[in-house]
Backbone as CSV, one residue per row, in Angstrom:
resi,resn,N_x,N_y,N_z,CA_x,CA_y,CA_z,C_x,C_y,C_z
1,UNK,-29.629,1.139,-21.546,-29.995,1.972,-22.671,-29.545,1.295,-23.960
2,UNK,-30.318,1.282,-25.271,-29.729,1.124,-26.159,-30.394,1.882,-27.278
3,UNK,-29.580,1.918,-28.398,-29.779,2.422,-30.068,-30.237,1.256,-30.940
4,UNK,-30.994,1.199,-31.594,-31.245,0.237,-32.809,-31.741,1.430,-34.066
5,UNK,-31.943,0.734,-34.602,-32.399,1.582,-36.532,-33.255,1.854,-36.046
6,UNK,-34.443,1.507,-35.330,-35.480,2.172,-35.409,-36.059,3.006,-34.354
7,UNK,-35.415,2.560,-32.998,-35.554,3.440,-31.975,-34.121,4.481,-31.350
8,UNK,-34.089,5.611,-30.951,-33.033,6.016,-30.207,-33.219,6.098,-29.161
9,UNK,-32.360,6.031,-28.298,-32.069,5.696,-26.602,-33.284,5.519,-26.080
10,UNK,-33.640,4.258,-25.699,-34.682,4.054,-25.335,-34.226,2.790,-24.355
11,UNK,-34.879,3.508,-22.759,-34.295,2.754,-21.713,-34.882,1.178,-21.549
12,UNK,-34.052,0.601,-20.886,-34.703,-1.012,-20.048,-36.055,-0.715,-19.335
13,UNK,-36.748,-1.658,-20.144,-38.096,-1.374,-19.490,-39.409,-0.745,-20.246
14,UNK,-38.798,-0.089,-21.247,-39.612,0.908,-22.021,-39.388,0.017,-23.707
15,UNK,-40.924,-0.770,-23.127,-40.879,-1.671,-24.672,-40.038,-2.762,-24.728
16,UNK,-38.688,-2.662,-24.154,-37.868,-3.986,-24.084,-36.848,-4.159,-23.062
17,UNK,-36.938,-5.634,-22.015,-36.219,-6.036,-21.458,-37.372,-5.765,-20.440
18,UNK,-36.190,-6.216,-19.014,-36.752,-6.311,-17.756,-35.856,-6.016,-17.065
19,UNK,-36.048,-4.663,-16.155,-34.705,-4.332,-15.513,-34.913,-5.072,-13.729
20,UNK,-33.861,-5.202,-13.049,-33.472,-5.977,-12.018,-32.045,-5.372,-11.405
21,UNK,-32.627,-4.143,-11.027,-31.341,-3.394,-10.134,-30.253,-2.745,-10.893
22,UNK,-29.361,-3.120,-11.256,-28.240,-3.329,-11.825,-28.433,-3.800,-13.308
23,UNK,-29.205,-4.951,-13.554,-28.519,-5.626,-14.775,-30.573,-5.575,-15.535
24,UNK,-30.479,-6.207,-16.546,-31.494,-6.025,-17.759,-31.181,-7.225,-18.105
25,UNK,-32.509,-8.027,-18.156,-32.793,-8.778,-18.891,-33.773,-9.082,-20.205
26,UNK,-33.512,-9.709,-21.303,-34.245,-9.376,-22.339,-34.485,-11.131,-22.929
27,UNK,-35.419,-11.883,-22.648,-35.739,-13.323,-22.638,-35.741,-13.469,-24.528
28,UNK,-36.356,-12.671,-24.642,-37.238,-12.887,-26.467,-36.511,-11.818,-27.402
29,UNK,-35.710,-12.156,-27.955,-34.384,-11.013,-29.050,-35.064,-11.487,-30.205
30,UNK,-35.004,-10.275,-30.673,-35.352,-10.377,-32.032,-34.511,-9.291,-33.345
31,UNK,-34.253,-9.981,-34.352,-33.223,-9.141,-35.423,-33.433,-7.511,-35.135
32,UNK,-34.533,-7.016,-34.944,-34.460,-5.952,-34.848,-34.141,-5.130,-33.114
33,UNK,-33.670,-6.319,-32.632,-33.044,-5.783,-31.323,-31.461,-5.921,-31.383
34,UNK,-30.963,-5.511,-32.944,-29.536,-5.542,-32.777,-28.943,-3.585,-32.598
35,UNK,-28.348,-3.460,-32.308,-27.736,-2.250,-32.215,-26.963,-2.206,-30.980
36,UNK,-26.668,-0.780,-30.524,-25.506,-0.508,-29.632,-26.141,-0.265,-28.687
37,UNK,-25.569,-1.057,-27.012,-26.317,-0.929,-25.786,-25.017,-0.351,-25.025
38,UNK,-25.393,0.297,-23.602,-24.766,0.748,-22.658,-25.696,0.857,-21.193
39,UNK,-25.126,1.321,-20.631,-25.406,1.783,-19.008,-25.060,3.334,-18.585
40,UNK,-26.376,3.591,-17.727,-25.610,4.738,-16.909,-25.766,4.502,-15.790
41,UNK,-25.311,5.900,-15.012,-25.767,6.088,-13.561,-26.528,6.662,-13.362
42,UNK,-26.944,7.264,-12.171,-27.652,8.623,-11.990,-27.609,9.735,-11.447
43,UNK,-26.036,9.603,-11.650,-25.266,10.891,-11.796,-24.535,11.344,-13.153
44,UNK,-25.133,10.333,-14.379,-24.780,11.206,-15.662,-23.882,10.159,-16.241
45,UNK,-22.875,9.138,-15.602,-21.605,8.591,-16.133,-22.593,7.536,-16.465
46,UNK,-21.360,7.282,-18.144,-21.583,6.336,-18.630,-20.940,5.509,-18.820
47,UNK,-21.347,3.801,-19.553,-19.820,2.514,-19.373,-19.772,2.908,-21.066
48,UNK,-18.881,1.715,-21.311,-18.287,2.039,-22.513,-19.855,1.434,-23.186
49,UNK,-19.719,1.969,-24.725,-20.870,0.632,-25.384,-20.651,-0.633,-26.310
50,UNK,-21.170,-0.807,-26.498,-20.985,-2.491,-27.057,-22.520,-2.735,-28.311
51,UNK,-21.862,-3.632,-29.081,-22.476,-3.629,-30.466,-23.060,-5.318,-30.097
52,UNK,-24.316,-5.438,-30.292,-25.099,-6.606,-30.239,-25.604,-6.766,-31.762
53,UNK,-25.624,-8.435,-32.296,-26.148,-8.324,-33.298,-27.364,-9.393,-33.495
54,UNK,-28.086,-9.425,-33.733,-29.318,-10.293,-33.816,-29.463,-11.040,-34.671
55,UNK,-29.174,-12.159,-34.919,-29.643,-12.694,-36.558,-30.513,-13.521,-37.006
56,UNK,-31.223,-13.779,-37.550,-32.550,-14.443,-37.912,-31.737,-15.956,-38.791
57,UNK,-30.559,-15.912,-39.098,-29.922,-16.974,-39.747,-29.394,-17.989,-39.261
58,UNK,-29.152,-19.030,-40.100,-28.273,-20.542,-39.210,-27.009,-20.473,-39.075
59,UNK,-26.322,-19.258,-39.099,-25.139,-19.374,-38.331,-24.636,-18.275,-37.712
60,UNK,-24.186,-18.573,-36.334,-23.509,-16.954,-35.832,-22.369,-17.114,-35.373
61,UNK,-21.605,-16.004,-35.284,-20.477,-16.380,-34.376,-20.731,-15.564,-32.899
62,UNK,-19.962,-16.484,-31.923,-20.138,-15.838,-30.511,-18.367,-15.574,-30.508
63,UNK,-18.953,-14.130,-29.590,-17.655,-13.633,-29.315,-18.275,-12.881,-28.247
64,UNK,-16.819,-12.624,-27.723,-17.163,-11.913,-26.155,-17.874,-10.493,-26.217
65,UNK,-18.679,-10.354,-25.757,-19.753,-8.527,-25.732,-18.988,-7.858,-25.260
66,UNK,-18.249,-7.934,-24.424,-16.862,-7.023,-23.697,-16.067,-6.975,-24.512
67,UNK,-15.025,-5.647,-24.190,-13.734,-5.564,-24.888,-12.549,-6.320,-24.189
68,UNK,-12.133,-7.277,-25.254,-10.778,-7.757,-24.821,-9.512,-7.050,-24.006
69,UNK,-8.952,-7.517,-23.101,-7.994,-6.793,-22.581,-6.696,-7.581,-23.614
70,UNK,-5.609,-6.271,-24.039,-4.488,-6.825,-24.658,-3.546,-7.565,-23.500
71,UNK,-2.843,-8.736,-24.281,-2.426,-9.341,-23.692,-3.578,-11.160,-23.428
72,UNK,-4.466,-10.769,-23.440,-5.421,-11.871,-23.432,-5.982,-12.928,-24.190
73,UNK,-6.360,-14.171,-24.083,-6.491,-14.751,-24.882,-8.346,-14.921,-25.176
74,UNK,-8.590,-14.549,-26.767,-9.728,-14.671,-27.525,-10.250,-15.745,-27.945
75,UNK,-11.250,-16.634,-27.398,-11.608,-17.299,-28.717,-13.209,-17.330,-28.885
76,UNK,-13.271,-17.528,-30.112,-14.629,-17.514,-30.857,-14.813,-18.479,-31.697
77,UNK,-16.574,-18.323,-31.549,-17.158,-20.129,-31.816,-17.845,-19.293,-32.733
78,UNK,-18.505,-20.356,-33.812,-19.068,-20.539,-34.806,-20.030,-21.790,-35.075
79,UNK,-21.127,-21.125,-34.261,-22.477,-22.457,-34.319,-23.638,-22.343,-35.385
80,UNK,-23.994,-23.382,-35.648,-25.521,-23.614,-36.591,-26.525,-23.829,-36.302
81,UNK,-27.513,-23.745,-36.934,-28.851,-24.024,-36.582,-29.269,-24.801,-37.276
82,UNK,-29.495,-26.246,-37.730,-29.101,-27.009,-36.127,-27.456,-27.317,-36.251
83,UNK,-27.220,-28.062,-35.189,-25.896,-27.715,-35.010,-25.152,-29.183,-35.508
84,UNK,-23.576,-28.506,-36.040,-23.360,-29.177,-36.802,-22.438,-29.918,-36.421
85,UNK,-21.167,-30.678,-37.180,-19.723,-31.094,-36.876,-18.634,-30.599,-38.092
86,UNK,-19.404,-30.026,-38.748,-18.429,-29.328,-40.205,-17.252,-28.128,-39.069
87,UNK,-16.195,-28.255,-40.280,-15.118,-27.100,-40.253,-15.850,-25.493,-40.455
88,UNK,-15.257,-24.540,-39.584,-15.657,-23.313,-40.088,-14.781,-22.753,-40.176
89,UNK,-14.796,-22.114,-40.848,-13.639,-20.852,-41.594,-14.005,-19.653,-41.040
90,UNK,-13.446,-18.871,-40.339,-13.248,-17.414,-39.676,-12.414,-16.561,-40.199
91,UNK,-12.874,-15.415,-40.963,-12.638,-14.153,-41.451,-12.266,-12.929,-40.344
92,UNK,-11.344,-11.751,-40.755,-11.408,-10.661,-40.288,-10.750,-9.672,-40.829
93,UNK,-11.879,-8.731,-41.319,-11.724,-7.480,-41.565,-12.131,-8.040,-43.593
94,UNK,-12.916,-9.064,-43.565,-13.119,-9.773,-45.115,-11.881,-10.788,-45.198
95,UNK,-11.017,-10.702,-44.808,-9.639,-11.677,-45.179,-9.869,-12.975,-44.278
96,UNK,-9.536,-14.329,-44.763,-9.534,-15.163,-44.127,-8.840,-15.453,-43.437
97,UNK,-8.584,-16.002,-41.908,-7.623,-16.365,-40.917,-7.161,-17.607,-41.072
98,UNK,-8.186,-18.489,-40.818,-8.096,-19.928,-40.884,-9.286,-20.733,-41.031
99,UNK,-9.158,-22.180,-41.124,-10.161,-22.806,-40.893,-10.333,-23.697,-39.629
100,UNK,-11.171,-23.990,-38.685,-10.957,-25.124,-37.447,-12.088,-26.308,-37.736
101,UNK,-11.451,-27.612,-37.559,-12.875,-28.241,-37.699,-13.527,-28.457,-36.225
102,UNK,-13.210,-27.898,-35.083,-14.138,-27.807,-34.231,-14.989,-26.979,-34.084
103,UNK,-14.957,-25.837,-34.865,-15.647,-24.883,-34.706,-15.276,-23.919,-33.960
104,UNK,-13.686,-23.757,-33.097,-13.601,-22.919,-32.419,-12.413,-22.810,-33.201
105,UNK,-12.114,-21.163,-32.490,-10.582,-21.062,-32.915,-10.058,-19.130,-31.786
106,UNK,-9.130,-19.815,-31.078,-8.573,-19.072,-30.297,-7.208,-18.365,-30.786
107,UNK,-7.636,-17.054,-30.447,-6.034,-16.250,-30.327,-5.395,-15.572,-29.359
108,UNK,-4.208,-16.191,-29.141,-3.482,-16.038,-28.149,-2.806,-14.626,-27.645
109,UNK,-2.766,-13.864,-26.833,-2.143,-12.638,-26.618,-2.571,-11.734,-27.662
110,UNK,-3.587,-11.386,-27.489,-3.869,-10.460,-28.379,-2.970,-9.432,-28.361
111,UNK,-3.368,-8.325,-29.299,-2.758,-6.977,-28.975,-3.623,-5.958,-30.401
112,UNK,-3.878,-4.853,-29.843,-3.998,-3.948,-30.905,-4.999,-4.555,-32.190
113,UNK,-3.583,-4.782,-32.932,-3.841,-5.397,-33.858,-5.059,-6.377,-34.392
114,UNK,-5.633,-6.989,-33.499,-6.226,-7.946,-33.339,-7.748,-7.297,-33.455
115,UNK,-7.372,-6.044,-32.802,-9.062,-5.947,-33.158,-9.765,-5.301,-34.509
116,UNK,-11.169,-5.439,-34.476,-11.724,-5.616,-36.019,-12.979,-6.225,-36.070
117,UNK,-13.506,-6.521,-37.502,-14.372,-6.915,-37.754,-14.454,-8.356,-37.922
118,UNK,-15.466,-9.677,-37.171,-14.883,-11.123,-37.571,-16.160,-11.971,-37.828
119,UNK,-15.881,-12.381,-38.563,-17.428,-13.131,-39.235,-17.071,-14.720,-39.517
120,UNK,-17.527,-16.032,-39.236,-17.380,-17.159,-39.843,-18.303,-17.842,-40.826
121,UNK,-17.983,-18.531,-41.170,-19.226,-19.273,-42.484,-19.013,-20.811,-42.409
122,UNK,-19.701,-21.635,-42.402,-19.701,-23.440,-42.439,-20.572,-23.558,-43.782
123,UNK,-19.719,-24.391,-43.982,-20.400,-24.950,-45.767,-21.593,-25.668,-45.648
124,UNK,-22.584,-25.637,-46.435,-23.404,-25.997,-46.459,-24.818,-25.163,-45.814
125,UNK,-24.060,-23.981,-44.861,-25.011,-23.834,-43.694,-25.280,-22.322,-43.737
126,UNK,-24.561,-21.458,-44.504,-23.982,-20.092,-44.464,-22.715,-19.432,-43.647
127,UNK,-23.234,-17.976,-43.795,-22.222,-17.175,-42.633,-23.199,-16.616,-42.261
128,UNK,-22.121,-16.099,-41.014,-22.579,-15.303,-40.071,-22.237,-13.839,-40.187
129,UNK,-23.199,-13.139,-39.680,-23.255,-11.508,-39.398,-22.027,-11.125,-38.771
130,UNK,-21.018,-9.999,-39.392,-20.025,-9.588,-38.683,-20.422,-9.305,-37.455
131,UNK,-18.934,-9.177,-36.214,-19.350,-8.816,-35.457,-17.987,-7.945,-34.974
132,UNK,-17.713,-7.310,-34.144,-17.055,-6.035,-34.215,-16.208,-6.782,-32.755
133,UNK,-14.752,-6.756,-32.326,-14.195,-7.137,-31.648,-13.188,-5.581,-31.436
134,UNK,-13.419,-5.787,-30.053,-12.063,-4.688,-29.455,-10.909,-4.538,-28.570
135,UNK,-10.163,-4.447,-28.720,-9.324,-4.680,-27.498,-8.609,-3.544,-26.912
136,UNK,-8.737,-3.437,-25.442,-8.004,-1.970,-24.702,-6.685,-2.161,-24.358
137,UNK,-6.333,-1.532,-24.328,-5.169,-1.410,-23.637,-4.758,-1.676,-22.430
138,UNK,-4.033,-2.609,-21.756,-3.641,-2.831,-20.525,-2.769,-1.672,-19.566
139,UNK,-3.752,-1.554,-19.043,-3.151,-0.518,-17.710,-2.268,-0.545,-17.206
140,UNK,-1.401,0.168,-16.871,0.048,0.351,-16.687,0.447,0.428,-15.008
141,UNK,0.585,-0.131,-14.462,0.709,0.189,-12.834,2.221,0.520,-12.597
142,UNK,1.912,1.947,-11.509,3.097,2.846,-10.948,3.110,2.551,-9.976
143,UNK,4.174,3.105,-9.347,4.752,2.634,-7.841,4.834,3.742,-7.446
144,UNK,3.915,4.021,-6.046,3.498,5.086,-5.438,4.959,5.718,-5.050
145,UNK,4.752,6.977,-4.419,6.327,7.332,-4.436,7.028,7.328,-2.869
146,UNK,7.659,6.932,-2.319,8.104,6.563,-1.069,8.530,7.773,-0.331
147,UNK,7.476,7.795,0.715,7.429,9.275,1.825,8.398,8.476,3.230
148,UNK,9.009,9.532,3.217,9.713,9.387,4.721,8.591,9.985,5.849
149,UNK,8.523,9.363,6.697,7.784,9.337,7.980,8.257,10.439,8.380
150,UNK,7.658,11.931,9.536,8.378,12.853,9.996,9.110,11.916,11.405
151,UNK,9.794,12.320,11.853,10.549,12.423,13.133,9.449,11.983,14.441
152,UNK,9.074,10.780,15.143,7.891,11.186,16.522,8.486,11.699,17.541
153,UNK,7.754,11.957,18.335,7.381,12.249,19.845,8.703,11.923,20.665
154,UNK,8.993,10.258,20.666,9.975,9.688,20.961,11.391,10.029,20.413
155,UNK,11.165,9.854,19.229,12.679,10.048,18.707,13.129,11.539,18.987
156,UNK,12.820,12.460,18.984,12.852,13.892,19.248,13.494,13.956,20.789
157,UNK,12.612,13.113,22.183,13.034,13.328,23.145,14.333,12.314,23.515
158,UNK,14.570,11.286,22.530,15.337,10.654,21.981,17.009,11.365,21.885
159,UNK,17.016,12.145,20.827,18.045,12.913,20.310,18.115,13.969,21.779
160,UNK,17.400,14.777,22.367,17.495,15.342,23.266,18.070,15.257,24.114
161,UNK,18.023,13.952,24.666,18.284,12.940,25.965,20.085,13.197,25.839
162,UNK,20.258,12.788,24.215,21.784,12.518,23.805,22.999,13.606,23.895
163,UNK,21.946,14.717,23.440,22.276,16.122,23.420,23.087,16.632,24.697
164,UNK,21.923,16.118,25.683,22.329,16.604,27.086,23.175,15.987,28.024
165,UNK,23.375,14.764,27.634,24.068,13.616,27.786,25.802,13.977,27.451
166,UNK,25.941,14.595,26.274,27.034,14.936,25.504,27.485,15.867,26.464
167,UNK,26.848,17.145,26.883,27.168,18.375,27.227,28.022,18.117,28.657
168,UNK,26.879,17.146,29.159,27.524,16.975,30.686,28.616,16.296,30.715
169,UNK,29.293,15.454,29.933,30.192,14.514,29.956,31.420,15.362,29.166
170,UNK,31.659,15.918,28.151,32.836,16.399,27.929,33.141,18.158,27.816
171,UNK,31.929,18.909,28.395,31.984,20.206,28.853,33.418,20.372,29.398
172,UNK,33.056,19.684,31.059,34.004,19.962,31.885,35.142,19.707,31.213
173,UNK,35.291,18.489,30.750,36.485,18.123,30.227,37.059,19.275,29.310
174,UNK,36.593,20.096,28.370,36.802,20.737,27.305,37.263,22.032,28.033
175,UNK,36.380,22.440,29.198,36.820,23.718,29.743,38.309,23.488,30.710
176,UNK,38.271,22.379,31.255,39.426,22.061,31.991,40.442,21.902,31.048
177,UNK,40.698,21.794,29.999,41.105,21.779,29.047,41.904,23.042,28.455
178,UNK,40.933,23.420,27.835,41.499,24.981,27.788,41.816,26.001,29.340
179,UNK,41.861,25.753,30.423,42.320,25.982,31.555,44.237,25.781,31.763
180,UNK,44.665,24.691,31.175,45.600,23.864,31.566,46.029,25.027,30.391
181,UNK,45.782,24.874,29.153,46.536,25.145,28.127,46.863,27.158,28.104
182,UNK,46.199,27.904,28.819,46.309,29.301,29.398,46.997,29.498,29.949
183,UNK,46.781,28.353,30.633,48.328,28.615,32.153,49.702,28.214,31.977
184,UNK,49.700,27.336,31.005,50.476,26.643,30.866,52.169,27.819,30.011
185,UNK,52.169,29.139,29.555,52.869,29.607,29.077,53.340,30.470,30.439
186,UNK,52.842,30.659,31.702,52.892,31.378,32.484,53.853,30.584,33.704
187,UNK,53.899,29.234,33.438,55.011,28.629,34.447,56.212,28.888,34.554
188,UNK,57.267,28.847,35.413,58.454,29.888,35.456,59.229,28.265,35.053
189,UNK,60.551,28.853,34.704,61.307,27.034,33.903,61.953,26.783,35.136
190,UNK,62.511,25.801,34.910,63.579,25.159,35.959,64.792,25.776,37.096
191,UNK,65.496,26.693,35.942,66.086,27.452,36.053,65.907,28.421,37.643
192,UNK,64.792,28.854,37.371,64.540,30.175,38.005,63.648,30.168,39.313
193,UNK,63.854,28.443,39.621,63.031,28.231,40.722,63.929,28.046,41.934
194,UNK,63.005,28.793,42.679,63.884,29.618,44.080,64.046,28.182,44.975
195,UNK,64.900,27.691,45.664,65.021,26.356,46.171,65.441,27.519,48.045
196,UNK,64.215,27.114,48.739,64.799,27.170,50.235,64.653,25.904,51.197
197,UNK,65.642,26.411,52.210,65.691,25.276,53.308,65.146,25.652,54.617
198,UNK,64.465,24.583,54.857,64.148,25.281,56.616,64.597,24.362,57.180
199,UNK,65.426,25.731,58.162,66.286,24.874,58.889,65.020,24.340,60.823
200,UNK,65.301,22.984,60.472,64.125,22.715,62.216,64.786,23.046,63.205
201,UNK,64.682,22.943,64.557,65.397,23.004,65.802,66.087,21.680,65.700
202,UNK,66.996,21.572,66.443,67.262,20.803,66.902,66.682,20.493,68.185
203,UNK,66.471,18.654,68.515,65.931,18.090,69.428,66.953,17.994,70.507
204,UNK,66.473,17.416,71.708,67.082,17.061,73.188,68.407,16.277,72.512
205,UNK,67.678,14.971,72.243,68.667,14.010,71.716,70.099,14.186,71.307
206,UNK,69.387,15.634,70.158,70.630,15.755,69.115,71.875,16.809,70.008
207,UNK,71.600,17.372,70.673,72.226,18.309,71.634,73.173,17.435,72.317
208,UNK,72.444,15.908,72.903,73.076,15.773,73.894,73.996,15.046,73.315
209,UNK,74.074,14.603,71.741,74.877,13.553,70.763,75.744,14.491,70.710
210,UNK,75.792,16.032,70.471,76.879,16.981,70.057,77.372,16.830,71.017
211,UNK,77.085,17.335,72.381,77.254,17.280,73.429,78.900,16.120,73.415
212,UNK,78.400,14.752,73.313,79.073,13.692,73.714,80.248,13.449,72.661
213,UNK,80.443,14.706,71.509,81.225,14.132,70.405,82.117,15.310,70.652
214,UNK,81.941,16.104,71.525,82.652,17.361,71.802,83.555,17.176,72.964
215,UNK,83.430,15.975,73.567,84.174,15.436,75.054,85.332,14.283,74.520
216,UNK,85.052,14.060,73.752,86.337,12.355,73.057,87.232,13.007,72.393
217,UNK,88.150,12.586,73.263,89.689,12.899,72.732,90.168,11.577,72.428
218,UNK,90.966,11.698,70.702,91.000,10.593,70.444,92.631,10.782,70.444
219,UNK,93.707,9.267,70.659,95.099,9.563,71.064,95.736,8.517,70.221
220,UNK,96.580,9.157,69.214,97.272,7.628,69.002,98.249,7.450,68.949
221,UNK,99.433,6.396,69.376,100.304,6.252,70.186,101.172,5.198,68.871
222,UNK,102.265,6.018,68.223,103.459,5.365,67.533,104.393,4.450,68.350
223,UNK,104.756,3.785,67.904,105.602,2.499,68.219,106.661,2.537,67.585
């Protein structure tokens, strides 16, 4: 789609250009095919637009049809018809920047600032038709925010395993435990513990040893 002075929105195809899917081509430009072009879809969205300028004169400057990203580096030429080897001097916003004698002249890291209106002129030859430069803003990238995974399948029967593992191993212990320590005020002391004897039979043997210690008469005889 584009705007000029004399037509409004008037699509690719209709009077000018040659459309090809996606993109438009336009072989034969003429001054009065300068104005503001864009794109849609066909669902309504549109791209940004952009300012084309046409000039019937011997000098133009080229600059990029896109908007500059900040941070990027610009440069723009300044050619003749026919073409020359003179210095050109590049303007913006009417104020002069500099002069290059190659004809080019680049700026480094743009920002903001930078964008505007920029026109060059070569002596002898004229200037050129402003042309409108923009630059966006560089997009800012975030760092998604870090999700903890839930708990699986495994780890669940995992912890379980441990659970039951625990119970069986120091239960007993814990109840035997508190067992010892209940009873333990209920023991009678030292003191008060009843000491008996059982007395056994006596054997054959031992009878017949009494027996034999009950018969010796022992005699002893002074001198």
């Amino acid at each position: 789609m584009k705007n000029t002075t004399k037509k409004t929105r008037t699509q690719c195809g209709s009077g000018w250009g040659k459309p090809a899917g996606s993109s438009c081509r336009n072989d034969y430009i003429l001054p009065q095919d300068s104005g503001v072009y864009w794109c849609e879809s066909r669902e309504g969205a549109t791209s940004n637009s952009i300012t084309l300028t046409v000039t019937g004169g011997s000098v133009i400057l080229q600059s990029p049809v896109l908007p500059v990203m900040e941070g990027d580096d610009l440069t723009l030429s300044c050619q003749s018809k026919p073409p020359s080897n003179l210095p050109a001097a590049f303007y913006k916003d009417g104020s002069l920047i500099r002069t290059e004698s190659t004809g080019h002249m680049t700026l480094h890291h743009v920002t903001r600032s930078d964008e505007g209106l920029y026109r060059c002129s070569i002596s002898s030859h004229g200037e050129s038709p402003p042309s409108w430069i923009s630059v966006t803003e560089k997009p800012t990238t975030t760092t998604p925010p870090t999700t903890v995974a839930p708990p699986t399948a495994l780890s669940s029967l995992h912890l379980g395993f441990m659970l039951l593992r625990y119970l069986l191993v120091f239960c007993p212990y814990f109840i035997s435990t508190l067992l010892m320590v209940s009873l333990y005020p209920h023991r009678d002391t030292g003191s008060d513990l009843a000491v008996s004897m059982v007395m056994t039979p006596s054997t054959q043997a031992d009878q017949g040893l009494d027996d034999d210690y009950d018969d010796v008469t022992t005699e002893h005889h002074l001198n």
